[in-house]
N, C-alpha and C positions, 0 to 999 in steps of 0.2 A: 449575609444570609437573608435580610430583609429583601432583597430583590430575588431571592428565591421563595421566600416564602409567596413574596406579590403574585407571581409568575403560576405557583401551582394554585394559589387561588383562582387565578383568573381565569386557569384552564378546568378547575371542579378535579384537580388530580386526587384520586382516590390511592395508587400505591405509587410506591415509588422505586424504581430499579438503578440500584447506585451501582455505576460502571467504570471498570478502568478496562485497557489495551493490557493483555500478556505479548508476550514477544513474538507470539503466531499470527496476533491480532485478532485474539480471540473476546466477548466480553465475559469480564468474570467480575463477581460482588456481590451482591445483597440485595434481597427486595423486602419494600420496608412503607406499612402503612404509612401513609403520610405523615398523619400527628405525629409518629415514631420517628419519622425521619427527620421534622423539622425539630423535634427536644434534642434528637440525637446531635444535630450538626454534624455532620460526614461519619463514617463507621471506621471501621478497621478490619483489615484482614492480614492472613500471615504473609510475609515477607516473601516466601518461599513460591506464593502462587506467581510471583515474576519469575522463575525460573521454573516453569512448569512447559510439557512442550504439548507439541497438537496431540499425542495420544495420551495427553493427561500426566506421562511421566514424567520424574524429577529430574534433575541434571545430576550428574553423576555426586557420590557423598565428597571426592575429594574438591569440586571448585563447589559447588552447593552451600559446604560450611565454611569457604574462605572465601569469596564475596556475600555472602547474609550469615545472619548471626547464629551464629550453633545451634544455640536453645528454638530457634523456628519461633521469633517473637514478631508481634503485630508490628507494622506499619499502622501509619493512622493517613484515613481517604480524605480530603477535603473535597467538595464538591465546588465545581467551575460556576457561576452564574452565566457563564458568555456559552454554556453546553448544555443548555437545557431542550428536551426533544420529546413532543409525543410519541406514545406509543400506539398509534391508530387502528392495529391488528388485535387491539388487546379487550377483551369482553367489558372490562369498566377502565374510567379514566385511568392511564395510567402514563407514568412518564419516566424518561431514562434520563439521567444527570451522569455526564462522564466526572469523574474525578481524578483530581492530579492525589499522586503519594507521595507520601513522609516518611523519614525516619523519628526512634523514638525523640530524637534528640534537635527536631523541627528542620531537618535540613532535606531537600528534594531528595527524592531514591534516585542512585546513580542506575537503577535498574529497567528503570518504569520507561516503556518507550516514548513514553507525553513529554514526560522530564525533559530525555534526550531531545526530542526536535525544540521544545521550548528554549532550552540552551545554545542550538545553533544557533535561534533566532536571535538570541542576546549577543552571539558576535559579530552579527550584522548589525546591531544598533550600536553597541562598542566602536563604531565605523561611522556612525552616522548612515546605515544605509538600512533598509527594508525590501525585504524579500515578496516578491510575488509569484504566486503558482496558481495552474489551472489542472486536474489531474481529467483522466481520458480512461475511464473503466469500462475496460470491454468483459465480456460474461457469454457463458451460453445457458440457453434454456433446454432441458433435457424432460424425456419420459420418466416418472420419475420409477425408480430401480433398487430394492430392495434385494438384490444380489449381487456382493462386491464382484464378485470372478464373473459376472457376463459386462459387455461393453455399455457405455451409455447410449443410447437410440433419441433423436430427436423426436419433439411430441408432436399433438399434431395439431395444427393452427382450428380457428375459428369454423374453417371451411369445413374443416371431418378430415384433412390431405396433411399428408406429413412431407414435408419442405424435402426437396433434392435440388442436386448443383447449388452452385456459386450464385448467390443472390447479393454479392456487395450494393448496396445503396441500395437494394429492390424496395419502390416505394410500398409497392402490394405486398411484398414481405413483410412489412413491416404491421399491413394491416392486418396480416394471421393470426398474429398474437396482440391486437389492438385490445381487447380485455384487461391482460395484466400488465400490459403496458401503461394504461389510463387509471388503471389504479395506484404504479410505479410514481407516477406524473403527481395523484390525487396525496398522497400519502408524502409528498415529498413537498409540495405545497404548503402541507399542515403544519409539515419541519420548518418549514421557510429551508429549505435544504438550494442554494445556487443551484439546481440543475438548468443546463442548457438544451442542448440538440440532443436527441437519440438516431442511429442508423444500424441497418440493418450491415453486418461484417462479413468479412468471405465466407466463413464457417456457416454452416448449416445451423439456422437458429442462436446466431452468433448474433448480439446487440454491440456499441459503444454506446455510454453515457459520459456525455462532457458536463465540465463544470464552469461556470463563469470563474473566470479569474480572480486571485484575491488571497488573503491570510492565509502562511502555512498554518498554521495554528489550528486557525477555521476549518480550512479546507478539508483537513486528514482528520477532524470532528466527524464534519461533515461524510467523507467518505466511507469512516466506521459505522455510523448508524445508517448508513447510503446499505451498504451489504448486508446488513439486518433486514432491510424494509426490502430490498428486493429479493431475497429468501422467504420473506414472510408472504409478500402479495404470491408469488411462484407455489407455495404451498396452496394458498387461498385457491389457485386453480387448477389444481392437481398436479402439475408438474415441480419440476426442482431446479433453482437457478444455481451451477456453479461457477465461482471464479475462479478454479485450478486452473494453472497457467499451460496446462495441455492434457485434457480432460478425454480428449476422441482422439483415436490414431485416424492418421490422413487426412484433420482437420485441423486448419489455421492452431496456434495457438493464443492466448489470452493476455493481454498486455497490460501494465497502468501507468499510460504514457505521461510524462509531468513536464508540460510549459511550465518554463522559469525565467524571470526575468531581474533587476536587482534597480529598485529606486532611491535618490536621493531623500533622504529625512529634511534636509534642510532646504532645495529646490522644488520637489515633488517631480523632478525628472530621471525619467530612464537612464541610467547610465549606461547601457549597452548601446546607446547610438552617439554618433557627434554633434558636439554641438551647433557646429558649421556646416553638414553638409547631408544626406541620407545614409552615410556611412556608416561602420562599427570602429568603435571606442577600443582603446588600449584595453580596458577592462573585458571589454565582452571577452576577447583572445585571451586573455589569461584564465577569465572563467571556463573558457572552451579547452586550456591545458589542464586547466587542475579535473576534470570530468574526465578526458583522458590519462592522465597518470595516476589516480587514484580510485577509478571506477574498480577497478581489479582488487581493491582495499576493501570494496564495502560489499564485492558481489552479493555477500549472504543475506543482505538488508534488501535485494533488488530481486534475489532469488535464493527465498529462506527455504525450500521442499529439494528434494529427489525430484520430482517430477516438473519441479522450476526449470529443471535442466533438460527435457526435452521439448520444448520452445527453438532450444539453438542447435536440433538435429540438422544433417547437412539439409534435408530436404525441405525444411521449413524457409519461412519469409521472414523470419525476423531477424533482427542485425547481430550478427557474431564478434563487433567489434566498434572501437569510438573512435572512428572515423566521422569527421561532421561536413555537413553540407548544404547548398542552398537549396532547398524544396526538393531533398535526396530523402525519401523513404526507407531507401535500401542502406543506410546508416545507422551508428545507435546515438548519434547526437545531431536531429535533424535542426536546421535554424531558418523556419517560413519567412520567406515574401512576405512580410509586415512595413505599415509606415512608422516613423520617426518614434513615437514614444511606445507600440507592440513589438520593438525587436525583442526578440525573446530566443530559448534553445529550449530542444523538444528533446527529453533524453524517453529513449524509446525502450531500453533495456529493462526496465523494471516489469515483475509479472504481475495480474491480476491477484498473486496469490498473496503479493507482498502486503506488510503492515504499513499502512500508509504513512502512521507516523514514522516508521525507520526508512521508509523508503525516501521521502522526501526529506528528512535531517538531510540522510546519507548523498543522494544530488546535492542539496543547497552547501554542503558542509564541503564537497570536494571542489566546487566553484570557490567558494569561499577562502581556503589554501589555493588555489590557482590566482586569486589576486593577491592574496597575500606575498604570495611566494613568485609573483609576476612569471608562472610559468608560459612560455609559446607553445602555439597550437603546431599540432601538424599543418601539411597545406591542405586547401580545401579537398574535397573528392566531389569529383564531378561525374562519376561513370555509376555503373548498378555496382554495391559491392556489397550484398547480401549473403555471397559466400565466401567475401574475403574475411580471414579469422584472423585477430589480433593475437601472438602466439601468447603476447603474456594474461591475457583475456581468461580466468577458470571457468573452467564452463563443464566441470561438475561439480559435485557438491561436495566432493573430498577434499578440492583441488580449491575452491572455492574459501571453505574453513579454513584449510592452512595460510592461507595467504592473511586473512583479515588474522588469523590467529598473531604471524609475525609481524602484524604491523605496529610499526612504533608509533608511527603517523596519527591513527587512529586510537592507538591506546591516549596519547597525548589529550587528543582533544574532547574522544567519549568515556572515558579515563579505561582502563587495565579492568574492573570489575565487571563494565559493564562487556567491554570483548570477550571474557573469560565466561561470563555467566551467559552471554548470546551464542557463540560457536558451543556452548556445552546443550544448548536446549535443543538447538537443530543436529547436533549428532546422539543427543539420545533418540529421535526419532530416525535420524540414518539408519542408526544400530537394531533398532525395532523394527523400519524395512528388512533388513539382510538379513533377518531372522523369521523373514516370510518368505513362502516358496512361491511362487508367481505360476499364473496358466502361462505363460512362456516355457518353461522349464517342464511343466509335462508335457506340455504338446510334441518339443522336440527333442526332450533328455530322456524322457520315460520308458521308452521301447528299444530307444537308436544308440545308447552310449552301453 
């Protein structure tokens, strides 16, 4: 705690917003004058907000009360020293401290999605090995639309002109929206947040923001208060930034592509390449099996919404299968033209919409049984295969739940509670779609059936 207390000194933090990750990736906690917060040492909240879903409801009362505790008793929050984060948009100092949760009886919640990728991390060091990642969050910028039943409409740049066509790389596109862009840049600075390069995407007012490579830990820190601060600067200028993973019909959809690599603890060397030669290592191939044999395990972690799943409509450009290849786009396990110690795999599958902590477990965890379990790759692909579909591939969300539901694989190593209490949080909001009537259905059911 003394290095937190240091830390909000030195920054004049007046409140303070203690935060954890829900399983939507949403932040949920407490804001807590400072002096309060530093007597407090971490707070507590009920158990039960880990199994809370994006429209706030609970997971059903039969897994609800048999992974958390009937009575709906507190967890206790400790707060990270290594998560501390201004809050730059905020009228007085203020600052967000993620926090890892507890059971009452001190032991990590099997629930908390921090826990789980903290945990994979611990079986790569069980190995002697450490994990690297780089994430790739693409987003668009939208007019913003206080009527869910009309589409979103891109806003309009700096000029007074509202963007049309395909502007991928457009440098002057990029310049339209140079305001919230520089503030995105300014605010993420203050974080000390890795950001890298920004580009303009196929999508109309479509950005990617990469990250320098480095700690999963870090990273999916980092790219939780990352989506806070670019909602917040988007507000700042009237528009609204989302990361739904397909937010405009007959625009691109929204990605959060994760460079992975895996280093030696004891060399400080990449094991994905050889030692002798530019080649790839036994190890890469089997991390490139285990991504294919168990991507299908974890789809829901890569694509937790209803709307995750139209990303992989036939007409879209994103990869429908883990198929992997050299500087092959049209793949969902791309592996770049890198030298000797940046070999790396590019799993392109994951959405925008996903929780960065489950989404990145979920990659590093299935590389991880692929060495384990020294599974082979397929053979490379070398041709476009953006619409070839892997049959055992779910690619809805029905289809998607049931599969990580039967996985033993996954129970084993994220235990049983936490599969049980995650496929329940995303099908109480399935169940809350289908119990919506969509302008689809009156446009074409309403007069004609």
């Amino acid at each position: 705690m003394d290095k937190i207390k240091s830390w909000l000194a030195a920054h004049n933090v007046m409140h303070v917003q203690s935060l954890i990750s829900d399983h939507s990736g949403i932040a949920r906690g407490k804001v807590f004058p400072v002096d309060k917060f530093i007597s407090e040492d971490g707070c507590r909240l009920g158990e039960t907000i880990l199994l809370m879903s994006t429209t706030g409801d609970l997971a059903a009362d039969d897994v609800l009360y048999s992974v958390a505790n009937p009575r709906d008793i507190d967890m206790f929050l400790k707060p990270d020293a290594n998560a501390c984060y201004m809050v730059p948009w905020a009228k007085e100092p203020t600052a967000m401290i993620i926090h890892d949760c507890f059971t009452q009886d001190g032991a990590a919640s099997k629930l908390s999605p921090r826990s789980l990728l903290k945990k994979v991390i611990a079986l790569y060091q069980e190995q002697g090995l450490k994990a690297v990642v780089a994430p790739e969050m693409e987003l668009y910028f939208a007019e913003t639309n206080h009527d869910a039943n009309q589409p979103l409409r891109a806003p309009k740049g700096k000029s007074g002109r509202i963007e049309v066509g395909r502007q991928s790389f457009g440098i002057d596109a990029i310049s339209e929206f140079e305001p919230v862009l520089q503030d995105i840049y300014a605010w993420a600075k203050l974080q000390e947040l890795d950001l890298d390069i920004v580009v303009h995407e196929e999508g109309t007012a479509q950005f990617e923001f990469n990250f320098d490579h480095g700690d999963p830990l870090k990273l999916a820190d980092q790219v939780f208060v990352f989506k806070r601060t670019v909602k917040a600067a988007a507000e700042k200028h009237g528009i609204t930034a989302t990361f739904m993973a397909k937010p405009i019909s007959g625009e691109p959809g929204s990605a959060m592509h994760i460079h992975q690599s895996i280093v030696s603890l004891d060399t400080g060397k990449n094991i994905f390449a050889n030692d002798d030669d530019e080649g790839f290592s036994e190890a890469f191939y089997h991390y490139i099996g285990g991504l294919q044999q168990y991507t299908s395990h974890v789809m829901p972690m890569y694509a937790p919404n209803v709307n995750s799943y139209r990303r992989f409509l036939a007409q879209e450009t994103s990869p429908v299968n883990v198929h992997w290849g050299m500087e092959n786009r049209t793949v969902g396990l791309r592996v770049p033209d890198a030298p000797k110690q940046a070999k790396r795999v590019e799993n392109r599958i994951p959405g925008a919409d996903a929780n960065p902590y489950l989404a990145i477990a979920a990659t590093l965890l299935c590389g991880y049984i692929g060495m384990m379990e020294k599974i082979k790759p397929s053979e490379e692909t070398t041709t476009k295969a953006n619409k070839t579909v892997n049959e055992d591939l779910p690619l809805s969300i029905e289809s998607a739940l049931s599969c990580m539901s039967k996985s033993e694989v996954i129970k084993h190593y994220l235990t049983d509670d936490f599969v049980r209490g995650y496929v329940a949080t995303r099908a109480v909001d399935y169940e809350k779609y289908k119990s919506e009537i969509s302008a689809w259905e009156r446009r074409y059911l309403l007069t004609t059936v």
